[in-house]
C-alpha positions as CSV (number, residue, x, y, z in Angstrom):
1,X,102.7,151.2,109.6
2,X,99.2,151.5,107.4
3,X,96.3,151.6,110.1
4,X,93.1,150.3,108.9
5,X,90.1,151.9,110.4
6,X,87.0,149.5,111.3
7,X,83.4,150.6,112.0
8,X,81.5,148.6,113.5
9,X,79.6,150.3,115.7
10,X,82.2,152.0,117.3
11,X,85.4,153.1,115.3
12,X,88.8,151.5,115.9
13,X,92.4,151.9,114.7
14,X,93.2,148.5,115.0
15,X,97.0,147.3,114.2
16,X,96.7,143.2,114.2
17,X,95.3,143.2,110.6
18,X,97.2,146.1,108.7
19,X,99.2,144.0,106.5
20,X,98.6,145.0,103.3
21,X,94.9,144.6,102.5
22,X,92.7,147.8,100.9
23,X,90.1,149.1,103.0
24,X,87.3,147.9,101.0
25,X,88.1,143.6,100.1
26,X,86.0,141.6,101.8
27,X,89.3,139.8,103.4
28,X,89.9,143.0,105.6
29,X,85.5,143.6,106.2
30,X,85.9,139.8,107.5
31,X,89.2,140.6,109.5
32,X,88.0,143.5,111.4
33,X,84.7,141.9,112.4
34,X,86.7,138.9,113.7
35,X,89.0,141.6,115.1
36,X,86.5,143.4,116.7
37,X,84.6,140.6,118.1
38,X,87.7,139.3,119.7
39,X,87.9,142.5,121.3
40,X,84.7,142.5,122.6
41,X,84.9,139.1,123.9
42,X,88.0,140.1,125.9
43,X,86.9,142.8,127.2
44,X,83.1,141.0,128.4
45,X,85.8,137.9,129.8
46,X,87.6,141.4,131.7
47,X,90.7,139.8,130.0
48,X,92.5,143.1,129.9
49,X,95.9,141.1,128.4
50,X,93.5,139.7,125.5
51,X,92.2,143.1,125.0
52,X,95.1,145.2,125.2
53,X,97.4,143.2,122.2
54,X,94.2,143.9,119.8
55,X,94.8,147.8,120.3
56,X,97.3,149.8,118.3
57,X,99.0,152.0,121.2
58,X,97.8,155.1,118.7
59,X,94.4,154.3,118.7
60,X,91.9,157.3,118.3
61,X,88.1,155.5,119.2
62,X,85.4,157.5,118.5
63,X,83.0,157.1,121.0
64,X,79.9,158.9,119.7
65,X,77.1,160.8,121.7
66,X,76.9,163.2,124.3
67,X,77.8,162.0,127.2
68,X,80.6,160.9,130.1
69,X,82.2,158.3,127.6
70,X,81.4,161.1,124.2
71,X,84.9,161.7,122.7
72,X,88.0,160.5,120.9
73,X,90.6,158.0,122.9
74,X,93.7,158.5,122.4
75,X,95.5,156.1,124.2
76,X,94.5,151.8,125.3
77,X,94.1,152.9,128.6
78,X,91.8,155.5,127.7
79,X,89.7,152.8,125.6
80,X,89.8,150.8,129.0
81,X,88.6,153.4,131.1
82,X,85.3,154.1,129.0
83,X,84.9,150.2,129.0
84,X,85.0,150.5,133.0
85,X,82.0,153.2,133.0
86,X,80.2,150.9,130.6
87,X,80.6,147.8,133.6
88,X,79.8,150.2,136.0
89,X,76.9,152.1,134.5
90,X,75.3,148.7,133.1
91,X,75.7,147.1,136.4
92,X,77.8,144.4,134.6
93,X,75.3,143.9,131.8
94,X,76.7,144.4,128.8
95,X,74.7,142.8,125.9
96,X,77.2,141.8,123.5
């Protein structure tokens, strides 16, 4: 199965829109943005269920910087765990 890569902000192999779009139509920008925010919505609601069907179980996030959430995930529950240090380091403030 094709994985699309999205930036946006934050990289994400995401496989829920995969189907057959190129990487640069507008269709697939508008996709991953809805994508994304989805998965940023769950993840704020602590919906781990919502969350976790919007991650391809081979996901490699990116996680830029220098720091105790730096690196590539490799696995959801990888992407989870940084997401937990987020909501524990912003004292459950995060601003999206």
């Amino acid at each position: 199965m094709k994985k699309t890569i999205v930036t946006a902000g934050l990289l994400l192999i995401l496989s829920n829109f995969s189907k057959a779009q190129t990487p640069n139509s507008s269709t697939t920008e508008k996709n991953a943005i809805t994508v994304v925010q989805s998965f940023l919505d769950a993840v704020k609601e602590k919906s781990h269920a919502k969350a976790n069907v919007l991650l391809d179980p081979q996901i490699e996030w990116d996680q830029p910087g220098n720091n105790r959430t730096s690196g590539i995930k490799k696995t959801p529950d990888e992407v989870f765990k940084m997401f937990g240090i987020f909501f524990k380091i912003s004292a459950k403030t995060l601003p999206y």
